[in-house]
MARMARZA-172299 format. One record per residue (C-alpha): residue in three letters; x, y, z. Coordinates in Angstrom, 1 decimal. Example, Ala and Ser with C-alpha at 12.3 -4.5 7.8 and 13.67 -1.06 7.14 Angstrom:
# MARMARZA-172299
@code->ALA	u->12.3	v->-4.5	w->7.8;
@code->SER	u->13.7	v->-1.1	w->7.1;
# end
This chain:
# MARMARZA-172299
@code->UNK	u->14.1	v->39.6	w->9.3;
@code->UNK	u->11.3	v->41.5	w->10.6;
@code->UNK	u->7.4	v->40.9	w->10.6;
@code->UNK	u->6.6	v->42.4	w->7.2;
@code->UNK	u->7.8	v->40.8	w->4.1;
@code->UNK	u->7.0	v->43.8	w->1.5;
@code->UNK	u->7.5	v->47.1	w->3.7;
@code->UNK	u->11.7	v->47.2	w->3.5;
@code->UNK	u->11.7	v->46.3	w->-0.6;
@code->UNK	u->8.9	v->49.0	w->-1.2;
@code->UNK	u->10.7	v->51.8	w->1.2;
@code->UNK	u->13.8	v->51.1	w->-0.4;
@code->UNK	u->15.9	v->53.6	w->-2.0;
@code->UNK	u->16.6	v->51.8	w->-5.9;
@code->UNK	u->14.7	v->49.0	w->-4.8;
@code->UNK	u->13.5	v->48.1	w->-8.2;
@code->UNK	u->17.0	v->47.9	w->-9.2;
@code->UNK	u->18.7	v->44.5	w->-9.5;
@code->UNK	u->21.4	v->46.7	w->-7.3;
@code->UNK	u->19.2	v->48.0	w->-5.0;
@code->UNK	u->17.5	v->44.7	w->-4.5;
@code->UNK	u->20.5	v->42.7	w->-3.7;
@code->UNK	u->21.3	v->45.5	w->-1.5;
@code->UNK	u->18.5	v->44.7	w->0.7;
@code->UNK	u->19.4	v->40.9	w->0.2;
@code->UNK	u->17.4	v->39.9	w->-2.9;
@code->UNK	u->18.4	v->36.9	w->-4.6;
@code->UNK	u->20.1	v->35.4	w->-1.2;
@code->UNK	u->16.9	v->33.1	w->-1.1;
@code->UNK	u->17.4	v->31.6	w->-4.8;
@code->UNK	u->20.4	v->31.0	w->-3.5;
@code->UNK	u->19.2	v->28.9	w->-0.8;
@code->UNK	u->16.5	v->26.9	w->-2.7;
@code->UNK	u->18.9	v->25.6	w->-5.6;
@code->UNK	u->20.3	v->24.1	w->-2.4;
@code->UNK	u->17.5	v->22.8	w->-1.4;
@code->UNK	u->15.2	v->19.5	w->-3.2;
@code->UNK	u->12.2	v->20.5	w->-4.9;
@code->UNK	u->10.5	v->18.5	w->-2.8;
@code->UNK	u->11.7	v->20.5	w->0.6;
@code->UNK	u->10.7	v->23.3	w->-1.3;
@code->UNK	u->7.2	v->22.5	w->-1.3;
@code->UNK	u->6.8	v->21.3	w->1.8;
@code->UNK	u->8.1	v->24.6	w->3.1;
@code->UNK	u->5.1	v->26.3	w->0.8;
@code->UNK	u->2.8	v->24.2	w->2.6;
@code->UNK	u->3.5	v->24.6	w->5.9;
@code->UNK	u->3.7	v->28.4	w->5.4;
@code->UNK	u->-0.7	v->28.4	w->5.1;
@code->UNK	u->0.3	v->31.0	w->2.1;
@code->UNK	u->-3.2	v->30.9	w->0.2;
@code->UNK	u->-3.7	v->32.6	w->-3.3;
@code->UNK	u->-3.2	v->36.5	w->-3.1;
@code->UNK	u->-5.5	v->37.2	w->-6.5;
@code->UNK	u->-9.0	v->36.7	w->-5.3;
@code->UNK	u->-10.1	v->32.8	w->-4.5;
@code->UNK	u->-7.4	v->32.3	w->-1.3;
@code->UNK	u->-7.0	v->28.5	w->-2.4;
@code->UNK	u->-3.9	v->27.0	w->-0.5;
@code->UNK	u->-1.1	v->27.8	w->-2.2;
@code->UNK	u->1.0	v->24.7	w->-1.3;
@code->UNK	u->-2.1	v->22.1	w->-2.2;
@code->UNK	u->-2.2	v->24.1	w->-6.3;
@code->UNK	u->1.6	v->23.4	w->-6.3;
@code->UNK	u->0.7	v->19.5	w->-6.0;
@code->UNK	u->-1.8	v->19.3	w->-8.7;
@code->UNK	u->0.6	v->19.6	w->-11.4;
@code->UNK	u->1.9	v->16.3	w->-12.4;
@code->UNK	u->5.1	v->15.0	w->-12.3;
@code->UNK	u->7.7	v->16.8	w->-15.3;
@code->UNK	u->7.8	v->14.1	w->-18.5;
@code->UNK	u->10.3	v->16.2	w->-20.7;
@code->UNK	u->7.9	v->18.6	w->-22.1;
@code->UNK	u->6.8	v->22.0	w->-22.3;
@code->UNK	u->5.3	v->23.2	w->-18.8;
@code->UNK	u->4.5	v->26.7	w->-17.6;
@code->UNK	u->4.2	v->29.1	w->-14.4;
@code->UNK	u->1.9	v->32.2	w->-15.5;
@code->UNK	u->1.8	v->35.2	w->-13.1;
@code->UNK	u->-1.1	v->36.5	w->-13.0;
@code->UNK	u->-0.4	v->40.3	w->-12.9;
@code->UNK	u->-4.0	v->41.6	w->-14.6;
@code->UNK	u->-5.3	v->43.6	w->-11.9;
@code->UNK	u->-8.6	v->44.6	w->-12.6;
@code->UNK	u->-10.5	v->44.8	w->-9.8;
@code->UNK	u->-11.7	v->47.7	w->-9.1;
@code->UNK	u->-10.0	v->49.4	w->-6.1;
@code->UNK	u->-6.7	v->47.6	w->-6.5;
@code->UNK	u->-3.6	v->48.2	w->-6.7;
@code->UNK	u->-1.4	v->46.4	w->-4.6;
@code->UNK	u->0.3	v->44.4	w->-7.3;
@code->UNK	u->1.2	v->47.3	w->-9.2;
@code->UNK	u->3.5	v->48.6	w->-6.6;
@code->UNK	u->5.6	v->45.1	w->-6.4;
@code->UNK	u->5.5	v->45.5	w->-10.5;
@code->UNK	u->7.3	v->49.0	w->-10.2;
@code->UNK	u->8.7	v->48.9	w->-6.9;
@code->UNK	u->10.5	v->45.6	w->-6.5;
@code->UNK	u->10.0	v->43.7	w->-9.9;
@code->UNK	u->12.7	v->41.4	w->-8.8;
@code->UNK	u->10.5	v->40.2	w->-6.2;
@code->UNK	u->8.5	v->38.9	w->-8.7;
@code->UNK	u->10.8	v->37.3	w->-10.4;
@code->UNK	u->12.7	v->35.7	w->-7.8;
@code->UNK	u->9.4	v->34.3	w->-6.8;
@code->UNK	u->8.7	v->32.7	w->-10.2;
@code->UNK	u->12.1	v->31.3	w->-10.4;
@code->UNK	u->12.2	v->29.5	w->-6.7;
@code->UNK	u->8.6	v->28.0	w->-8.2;
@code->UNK	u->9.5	v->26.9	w->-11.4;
@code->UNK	u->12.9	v->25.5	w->-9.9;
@code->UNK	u->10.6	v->23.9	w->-7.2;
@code->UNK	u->7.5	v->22.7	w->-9.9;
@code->UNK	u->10.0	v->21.9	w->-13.1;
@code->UNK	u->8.6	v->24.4	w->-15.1;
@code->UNK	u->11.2	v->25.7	w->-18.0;
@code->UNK	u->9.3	v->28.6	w->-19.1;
@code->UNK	u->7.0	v->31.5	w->-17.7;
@code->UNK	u->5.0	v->34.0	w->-18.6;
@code->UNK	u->3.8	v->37.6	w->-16.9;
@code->UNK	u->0.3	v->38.3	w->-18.2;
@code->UNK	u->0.4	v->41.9	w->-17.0;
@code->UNK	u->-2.8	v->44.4	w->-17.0;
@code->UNK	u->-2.7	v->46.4	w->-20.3;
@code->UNK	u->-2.7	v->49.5	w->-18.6;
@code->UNK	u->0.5	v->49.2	w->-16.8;
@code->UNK	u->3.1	v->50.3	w->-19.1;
@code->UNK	u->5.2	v->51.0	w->-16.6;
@code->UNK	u->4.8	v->48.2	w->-14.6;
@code->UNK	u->6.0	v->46.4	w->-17.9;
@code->UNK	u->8.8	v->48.9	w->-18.5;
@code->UNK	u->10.0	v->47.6	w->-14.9;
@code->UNK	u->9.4	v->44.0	w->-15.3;
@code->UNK	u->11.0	v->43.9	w->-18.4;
@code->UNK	u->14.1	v->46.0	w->-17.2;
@code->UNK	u->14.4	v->43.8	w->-14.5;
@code->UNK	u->14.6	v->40.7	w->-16.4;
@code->UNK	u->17.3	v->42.0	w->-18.9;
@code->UNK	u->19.4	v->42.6	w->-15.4;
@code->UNK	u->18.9	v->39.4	w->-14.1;
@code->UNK	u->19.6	v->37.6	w->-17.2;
@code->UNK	u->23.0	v->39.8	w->-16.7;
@code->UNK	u->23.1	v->38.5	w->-13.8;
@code->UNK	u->23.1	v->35.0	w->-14.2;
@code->UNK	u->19.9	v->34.9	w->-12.4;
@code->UNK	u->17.8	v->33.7	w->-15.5;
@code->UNK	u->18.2	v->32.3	w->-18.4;
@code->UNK	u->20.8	v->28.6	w->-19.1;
@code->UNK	u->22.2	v->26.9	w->-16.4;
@code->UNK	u->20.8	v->29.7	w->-13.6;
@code->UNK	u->24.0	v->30.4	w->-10.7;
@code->UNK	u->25.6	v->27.6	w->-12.8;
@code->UNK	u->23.3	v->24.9	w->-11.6;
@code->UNK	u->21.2	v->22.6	w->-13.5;
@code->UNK	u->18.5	v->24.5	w->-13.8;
@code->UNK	u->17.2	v->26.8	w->-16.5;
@code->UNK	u->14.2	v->29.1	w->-17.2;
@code->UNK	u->13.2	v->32.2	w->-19.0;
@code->UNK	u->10.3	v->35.1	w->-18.9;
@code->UNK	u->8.3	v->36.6	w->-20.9;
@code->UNK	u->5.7	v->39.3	w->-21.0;
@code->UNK	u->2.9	v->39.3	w->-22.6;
@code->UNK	u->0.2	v->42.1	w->-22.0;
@code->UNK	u->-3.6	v->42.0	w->-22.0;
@code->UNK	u->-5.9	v->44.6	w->-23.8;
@code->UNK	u->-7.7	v->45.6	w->-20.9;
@code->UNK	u->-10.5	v->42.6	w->-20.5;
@code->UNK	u->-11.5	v->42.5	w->-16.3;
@code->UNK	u->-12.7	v->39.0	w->-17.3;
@code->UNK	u->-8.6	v->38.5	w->-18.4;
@code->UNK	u->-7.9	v->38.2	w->-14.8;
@code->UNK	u->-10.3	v->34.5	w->-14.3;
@code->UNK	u->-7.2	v->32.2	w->-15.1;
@code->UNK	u->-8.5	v->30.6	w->-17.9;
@code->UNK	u->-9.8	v->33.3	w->-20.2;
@code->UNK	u->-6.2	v->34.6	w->-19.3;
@code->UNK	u->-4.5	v->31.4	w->-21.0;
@code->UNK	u->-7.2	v->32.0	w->-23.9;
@code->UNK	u->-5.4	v->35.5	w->-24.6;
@code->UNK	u->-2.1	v->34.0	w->-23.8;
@code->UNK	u->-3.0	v->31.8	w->-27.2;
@code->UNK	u->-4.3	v->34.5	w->-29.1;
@code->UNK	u->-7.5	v->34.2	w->-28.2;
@code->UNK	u->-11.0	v->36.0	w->-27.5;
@code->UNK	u->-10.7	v->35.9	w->-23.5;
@code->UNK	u->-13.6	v->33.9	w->-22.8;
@code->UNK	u->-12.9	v->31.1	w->-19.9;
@code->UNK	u->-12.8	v->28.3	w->-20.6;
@code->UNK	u->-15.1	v->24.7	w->-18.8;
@code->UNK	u->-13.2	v->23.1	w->-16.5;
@code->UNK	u->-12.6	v->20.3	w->-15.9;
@code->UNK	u->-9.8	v->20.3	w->-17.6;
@code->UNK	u->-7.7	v->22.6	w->-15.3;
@code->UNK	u->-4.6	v->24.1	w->-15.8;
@code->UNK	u->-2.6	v->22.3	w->-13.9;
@code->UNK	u->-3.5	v->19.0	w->-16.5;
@code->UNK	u->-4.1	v->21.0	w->-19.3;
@code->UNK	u->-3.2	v->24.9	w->-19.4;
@code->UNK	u->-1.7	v->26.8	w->-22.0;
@code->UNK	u->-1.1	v->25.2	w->-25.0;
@code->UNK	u->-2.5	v->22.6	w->-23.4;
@code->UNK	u->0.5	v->21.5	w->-21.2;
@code->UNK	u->0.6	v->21.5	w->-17.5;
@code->UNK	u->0.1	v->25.5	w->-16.2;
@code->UNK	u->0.7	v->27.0	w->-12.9;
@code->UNK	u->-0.9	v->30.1	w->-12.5;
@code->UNK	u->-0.4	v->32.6	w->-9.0;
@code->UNK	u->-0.9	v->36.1	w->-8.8;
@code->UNK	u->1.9	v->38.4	w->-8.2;
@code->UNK	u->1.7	v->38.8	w->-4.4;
@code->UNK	u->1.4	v->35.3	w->-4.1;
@code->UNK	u->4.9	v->34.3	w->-6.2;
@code->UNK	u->6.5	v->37.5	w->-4.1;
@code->UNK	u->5.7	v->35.8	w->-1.1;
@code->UNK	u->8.0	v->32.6	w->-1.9;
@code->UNK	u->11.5	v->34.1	w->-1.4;
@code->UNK	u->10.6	v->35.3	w->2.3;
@code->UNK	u->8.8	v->31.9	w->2.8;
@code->UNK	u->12.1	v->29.9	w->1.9;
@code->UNK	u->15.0	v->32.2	w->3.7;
@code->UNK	u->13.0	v->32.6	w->6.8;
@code->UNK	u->10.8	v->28.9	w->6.7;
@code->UNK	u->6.9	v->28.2	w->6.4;
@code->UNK	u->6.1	v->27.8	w->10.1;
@code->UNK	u->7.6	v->31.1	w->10.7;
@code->UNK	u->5.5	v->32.7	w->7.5;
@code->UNK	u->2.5	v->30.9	w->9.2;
@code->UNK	u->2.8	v->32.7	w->12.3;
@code->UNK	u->2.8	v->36.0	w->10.7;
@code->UNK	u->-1.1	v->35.4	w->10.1;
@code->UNK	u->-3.9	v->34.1	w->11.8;
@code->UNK	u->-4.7	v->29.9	w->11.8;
@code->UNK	u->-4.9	v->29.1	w->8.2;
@code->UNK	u->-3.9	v->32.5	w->6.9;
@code->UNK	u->-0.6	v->32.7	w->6.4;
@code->UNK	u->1.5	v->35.6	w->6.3;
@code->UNK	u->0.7	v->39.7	w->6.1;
@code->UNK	u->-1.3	v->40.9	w->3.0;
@code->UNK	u->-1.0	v->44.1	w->1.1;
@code->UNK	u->-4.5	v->45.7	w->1.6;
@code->UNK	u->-5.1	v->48.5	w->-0.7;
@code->UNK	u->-7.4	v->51.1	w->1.5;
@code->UNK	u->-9.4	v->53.8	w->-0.1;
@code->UNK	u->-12.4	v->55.8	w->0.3;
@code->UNK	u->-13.6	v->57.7	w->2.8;
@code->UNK	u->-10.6	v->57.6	w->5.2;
@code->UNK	u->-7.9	v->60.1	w->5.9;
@code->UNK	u->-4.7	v->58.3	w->4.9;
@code->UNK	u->-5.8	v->56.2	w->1.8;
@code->UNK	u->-2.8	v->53.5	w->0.5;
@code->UNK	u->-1.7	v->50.6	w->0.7;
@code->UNK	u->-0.6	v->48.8	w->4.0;
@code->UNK	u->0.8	v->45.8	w->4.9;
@code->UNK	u->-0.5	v->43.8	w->8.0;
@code->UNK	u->-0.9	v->40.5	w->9.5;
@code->UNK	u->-4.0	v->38.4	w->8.2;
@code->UNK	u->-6.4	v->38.6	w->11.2;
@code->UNK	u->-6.0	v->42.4	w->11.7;
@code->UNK	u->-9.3	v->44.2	w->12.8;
@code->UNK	u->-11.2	v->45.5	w->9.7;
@code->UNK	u->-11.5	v->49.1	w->12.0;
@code->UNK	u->-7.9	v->48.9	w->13.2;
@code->UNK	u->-7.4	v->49.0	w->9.4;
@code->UNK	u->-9.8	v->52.0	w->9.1;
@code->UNK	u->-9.5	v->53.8	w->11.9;
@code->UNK	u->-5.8	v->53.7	w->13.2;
@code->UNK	u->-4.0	v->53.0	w->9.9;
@code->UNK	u->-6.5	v->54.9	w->7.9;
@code->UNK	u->-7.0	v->57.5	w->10.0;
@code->UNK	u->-10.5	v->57.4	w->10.1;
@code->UNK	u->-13.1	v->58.9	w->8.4;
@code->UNK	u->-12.6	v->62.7	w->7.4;
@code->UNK	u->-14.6	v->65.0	w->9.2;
@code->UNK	u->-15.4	v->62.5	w->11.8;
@code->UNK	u->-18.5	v->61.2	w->9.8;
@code->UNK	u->-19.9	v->58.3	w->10.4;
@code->UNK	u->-19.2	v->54.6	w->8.8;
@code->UNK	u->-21.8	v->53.6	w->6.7;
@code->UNK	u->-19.9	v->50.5	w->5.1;
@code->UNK	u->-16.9	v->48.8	w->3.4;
@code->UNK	u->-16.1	v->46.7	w->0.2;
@code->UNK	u->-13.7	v->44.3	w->1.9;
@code->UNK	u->-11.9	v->42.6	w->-0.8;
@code->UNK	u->-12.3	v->44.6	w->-4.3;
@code->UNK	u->-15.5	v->45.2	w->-5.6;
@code->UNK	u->-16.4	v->41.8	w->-6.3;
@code->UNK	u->-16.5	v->41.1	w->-2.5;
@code->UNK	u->-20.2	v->41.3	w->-0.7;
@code->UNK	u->-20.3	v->45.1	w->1.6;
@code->UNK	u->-19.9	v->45.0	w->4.6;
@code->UNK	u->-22.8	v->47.7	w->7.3;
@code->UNK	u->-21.1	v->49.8	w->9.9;
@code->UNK	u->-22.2	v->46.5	w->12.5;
@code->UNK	u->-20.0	v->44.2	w->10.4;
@code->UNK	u->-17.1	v->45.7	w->10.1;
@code->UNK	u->-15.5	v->44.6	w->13.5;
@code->UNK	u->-14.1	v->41.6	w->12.1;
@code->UNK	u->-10.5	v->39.8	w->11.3;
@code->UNK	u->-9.6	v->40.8	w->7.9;
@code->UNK	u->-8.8	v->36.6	w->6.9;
@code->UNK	u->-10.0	v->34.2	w->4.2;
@code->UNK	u->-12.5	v->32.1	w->6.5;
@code->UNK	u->-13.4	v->35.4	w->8.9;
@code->UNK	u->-14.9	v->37.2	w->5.9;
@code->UNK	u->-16.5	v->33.9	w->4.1;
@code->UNK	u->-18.4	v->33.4	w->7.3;
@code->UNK	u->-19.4	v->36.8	w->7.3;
@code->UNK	u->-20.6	v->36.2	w->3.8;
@code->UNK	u->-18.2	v->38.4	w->1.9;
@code->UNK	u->-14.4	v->37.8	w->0.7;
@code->UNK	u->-11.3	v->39.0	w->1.3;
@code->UNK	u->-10.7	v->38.8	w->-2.1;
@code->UNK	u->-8.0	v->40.7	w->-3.7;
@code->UNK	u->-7.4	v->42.8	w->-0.3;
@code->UNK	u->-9.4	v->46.3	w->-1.9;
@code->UNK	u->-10.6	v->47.9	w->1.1;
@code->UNK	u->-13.2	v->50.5	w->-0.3;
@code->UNK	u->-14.9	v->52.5	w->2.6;
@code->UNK	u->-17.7	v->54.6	w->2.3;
@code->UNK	u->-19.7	v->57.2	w->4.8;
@code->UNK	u->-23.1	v->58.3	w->5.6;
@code->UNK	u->-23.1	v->61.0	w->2.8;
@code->UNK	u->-22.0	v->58.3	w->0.2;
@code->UNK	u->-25.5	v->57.5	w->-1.6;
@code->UNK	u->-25.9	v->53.7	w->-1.6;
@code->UNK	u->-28.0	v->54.1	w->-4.9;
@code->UNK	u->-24.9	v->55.5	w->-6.9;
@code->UNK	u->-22.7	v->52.9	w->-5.7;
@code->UNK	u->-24.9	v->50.1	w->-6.8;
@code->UNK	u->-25.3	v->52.0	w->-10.2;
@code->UNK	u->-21.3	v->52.3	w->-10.6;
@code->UNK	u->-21.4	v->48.6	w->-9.4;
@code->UNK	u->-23.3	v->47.5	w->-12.3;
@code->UNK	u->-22.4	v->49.6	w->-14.5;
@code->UNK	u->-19.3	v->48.2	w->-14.3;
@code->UNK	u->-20.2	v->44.6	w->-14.8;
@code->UNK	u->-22.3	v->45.2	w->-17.6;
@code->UNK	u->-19.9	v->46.8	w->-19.3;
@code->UNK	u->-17.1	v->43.9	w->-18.6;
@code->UNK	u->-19.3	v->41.1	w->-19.6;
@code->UNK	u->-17.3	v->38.8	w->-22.0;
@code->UNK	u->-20.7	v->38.0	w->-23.1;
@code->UNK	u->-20.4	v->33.7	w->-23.7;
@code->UNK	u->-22.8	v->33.1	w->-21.1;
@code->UNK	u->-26.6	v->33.9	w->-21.3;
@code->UNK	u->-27.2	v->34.2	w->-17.9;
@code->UNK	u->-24.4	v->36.8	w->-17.3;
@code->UNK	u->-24.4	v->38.9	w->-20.8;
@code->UNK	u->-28.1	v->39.7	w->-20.6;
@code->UNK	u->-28.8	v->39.4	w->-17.0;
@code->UNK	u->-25.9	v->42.3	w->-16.3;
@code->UNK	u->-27.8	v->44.5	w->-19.4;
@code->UNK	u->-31.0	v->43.6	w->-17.8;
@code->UNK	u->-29.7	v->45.4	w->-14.0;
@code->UNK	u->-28.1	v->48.2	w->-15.7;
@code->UNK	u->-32.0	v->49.3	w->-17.1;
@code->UNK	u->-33.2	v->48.4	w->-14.0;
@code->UNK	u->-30.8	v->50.7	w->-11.8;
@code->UNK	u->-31.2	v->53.2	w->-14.9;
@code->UNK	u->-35.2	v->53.4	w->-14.0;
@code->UNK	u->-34.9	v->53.3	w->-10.2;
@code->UNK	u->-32.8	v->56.3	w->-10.6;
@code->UNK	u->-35.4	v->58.1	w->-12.8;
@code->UNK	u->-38.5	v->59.7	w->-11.8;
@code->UNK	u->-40.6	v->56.6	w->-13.3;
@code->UNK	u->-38.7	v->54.3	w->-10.8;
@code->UNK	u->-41.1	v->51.8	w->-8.6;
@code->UNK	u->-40.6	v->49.3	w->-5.7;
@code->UNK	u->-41.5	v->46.7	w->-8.6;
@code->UNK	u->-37.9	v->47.1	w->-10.1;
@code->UNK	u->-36.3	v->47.1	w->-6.7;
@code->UNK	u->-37.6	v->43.8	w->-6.4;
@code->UNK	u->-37.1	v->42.8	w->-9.6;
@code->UNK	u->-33.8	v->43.7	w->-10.0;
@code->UNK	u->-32.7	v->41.7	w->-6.1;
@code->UNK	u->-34.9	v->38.6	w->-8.1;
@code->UNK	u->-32.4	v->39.0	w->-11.0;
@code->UNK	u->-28.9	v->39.3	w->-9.5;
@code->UNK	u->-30.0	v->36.0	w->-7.7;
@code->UNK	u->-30.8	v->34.2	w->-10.8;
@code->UNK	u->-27.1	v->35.2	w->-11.8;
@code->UNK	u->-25.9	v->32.6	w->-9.4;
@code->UNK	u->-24.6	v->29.9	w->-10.4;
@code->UNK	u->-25.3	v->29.6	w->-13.7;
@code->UNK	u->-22.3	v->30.8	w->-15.7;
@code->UNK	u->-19.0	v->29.3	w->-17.1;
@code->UNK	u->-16.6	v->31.5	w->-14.4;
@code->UNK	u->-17.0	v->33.2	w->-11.0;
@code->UNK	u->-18.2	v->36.4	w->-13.1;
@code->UNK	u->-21.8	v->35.6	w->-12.6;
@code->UNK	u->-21.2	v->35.1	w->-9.1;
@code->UNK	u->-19.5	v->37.9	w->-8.4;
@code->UNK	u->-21.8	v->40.2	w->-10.3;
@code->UNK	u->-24.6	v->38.7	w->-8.3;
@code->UNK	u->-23.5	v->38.7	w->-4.7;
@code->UNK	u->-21.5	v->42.1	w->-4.9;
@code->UNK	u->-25.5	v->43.9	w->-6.1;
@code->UNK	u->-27.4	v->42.0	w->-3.9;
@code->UNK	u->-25.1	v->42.4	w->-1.0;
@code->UNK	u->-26.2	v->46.0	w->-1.5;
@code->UNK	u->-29.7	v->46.2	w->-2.7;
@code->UNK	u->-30.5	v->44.0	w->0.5;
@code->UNK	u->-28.4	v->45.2	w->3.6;
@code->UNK	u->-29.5	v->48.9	w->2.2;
@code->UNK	u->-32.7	v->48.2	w->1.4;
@code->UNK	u->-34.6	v->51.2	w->3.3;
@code->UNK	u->-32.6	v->53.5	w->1.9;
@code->UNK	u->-33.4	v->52.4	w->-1.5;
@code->UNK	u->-37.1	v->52.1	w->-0.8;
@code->UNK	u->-37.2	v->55.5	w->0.9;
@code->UNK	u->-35.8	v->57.3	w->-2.3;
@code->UNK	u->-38.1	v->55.6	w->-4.4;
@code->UNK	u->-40.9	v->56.8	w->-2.5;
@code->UNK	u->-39.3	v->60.1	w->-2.5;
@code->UNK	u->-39.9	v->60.1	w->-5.6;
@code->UNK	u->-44.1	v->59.7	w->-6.1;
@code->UNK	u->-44.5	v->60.8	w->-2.3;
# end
């Protein structure tokens, strides 16, 4: 097997076939882990230093081992396939490009976990993501790959889709399991988490797609050797999906630890019309930007948090010198305003309060004053909410107003100058 774990499934001809798949030896590594103990199975997870594809890059091995122990009843694995963030779209591809991926994924873990039953809570939008995912399950269940007694072993499970109605906040775990139920998708206070008390109130898994695709590759070829795909603690390549201001925009599969500007500039392309870098969104649009003097810098986990931004859901958003900061930040909040689920104070008013702040700064009535005041309010964001919304919100506009700040200043005195 080569270096990249996603690049021969997506170039395949019919790989989102159950033919083509097995073809390009899908299903071998089921086959491998029914021989395997749970147990081994884990340990394999953990040594791979796979951490969580969707957004928070928790170790994926140390989640596993939260759930208890199976006591006869109902338990769950949830793939979290709601991808909202803006600028990504990494999952999509494995959703319509190698569903069985997915799936295979899923059923090593809930073979692994002793989890009967799982769900796909897939982005409303997708419908043909869910056209694929559902083909694909009615083929393994042909197959023998799903369903009673799976390649005549002990083991049984089954999946079902289930999609959203559009929510961004849908893609926080627990106002996820909230729709699951046939509920408003608010998130919930935790403690109690999922793994203790998920959906329906029975011990839940939840990964995100990328992160159940990576299982089959981590059991066939082993977790040390997933491990040394990355950098220390970052196990394995990561989808990043590039676009912006760079020649070649899609998605690309590297190591974690690859340069931010070997991303840009040699997979990328550059920027068009060799214009100059004025700064990148690293990891979706939740993730703090990055200036031009950041941007030399390992595209990991623990790289980026030191850097003070995220690597997130792996959306790399570049922008150039004619990109106005000011209409960025505007989209920016726009966009969080509008996605609000609106259960917390600090976040459903705060977000309304920076979207008439940005709407006067833009206007001919705009004044340092609301500059200031509108940094002052993204920081009192922090912190103070149910979910990672607030945050989010908070650090992605003052990551902006702040690093930019001159610019911002110098068109509001542009304005009364």
């Amino acid at each position: 097997m080569n270096d990249r774990i996603f690049e021969p499934l997506l170039n395949a001809e019919k790989g989102e076939t159950l033919e083509g798949y097995v073809r390009q030896g899908g299903y071998a590594s089921l086959r491998k882990a029914l021989e395997m103990s749970p147990g081994d199975i884990v340990e394999e997870v953990k040594n791979s230093n796979l951490r969580g594809r969707g957004g928070a890059g928790f170790p994926t091995g140390q989640k596993w081992t939260f759930l208890p122990p199976p006591d006869g009843k109902a338990r769950y694995l949830v793939a979290n396939a709601d991808e909202g963030e803006p600028g990504t779209f990494k999952d999509r591809y494995i959703l319509t490009r190698v569903p069985h991926l997915l799936l295979e994924g899923m059923i090593i873990t809930a073979y692994a976990l002793g989890l009967p039953k799982g769900e796909i809570f897939l982005r409303g939008e997708y419908t043909e993501g869910r056209e694929m995912v559902e083909r694909a399950i009615a083929e393994a269940a042909d197959a023998g790959f799903l369903g009673k007694n799976i390649l005549e072993s002990a083991f049984s499970f089954d999946v079902a889709v289930h999609s959203g109605a559009g929510a961004y906040i849908c893609g926080e775990e627990t106002a996820l399991l909230e729709s699951l139920e046939g509920k408003r998708g608010h998130p919930r206070l935790k403690p109690p988490f999922p793994a203790s008390s998920g959906l329906y109130g029975r011990p839940t898994l939840i990964n995100n797609v990328e992160t159940l695709a990576c299982i089959p590759s981590i059991v066939l070829e082993g977790g040390f050797w997933f491990a040394s795909l990355g950098s220390q603690k970052n196990g394995g390549t990561r989808l990043f999906a590039l676009s912006g201001r760079v020649v070649k925009p899609g998605l690309y599969e590297l190591p974690l630890g690859t340069n931010l500007k070997e991303l840009i500039f040699t997979c990328g392309g550059g920027i068009p019309k060799n214009r100059r870098l004025k700064g990148v969104i690293p990891g979706g649009l939740s993730a703090p930007i990055l200036t031009e003097e950041e941007c030399d810098i390992p595209m990991d986990f623990d790289s980026l948090a030191r850097a003070g931004s995220m690597l997130g859901s792996g959306a790399v958003m570049v922008f150039d010198e004619e990109d106005s900061i000011l209409r960025i930040l505007s989209s920016t909040v726009e966009f969080y305003s509008h996605e609000s689920c609106g259960q917390c104070t600090p976040c459903r008013d705060g977000t309304n309060v920076l979207k008439k702040l940005m709407e006067r700064i833009l206007s001919e009535t705009g004044r340092e004053e609301d500059y200031r005041a509108l940094v002052s309010v993204a920081r009192g964001i922090r912190g103070r909410t149910i979910c990672p919304f607030g945050d989010a919100v908070s650090m992605a506009v003052e990551a902006m107003a702040v690093k930019y700040e001159k610019e911002i200043l110098d068109f509001l005195e542009g304005n009364h100058g």
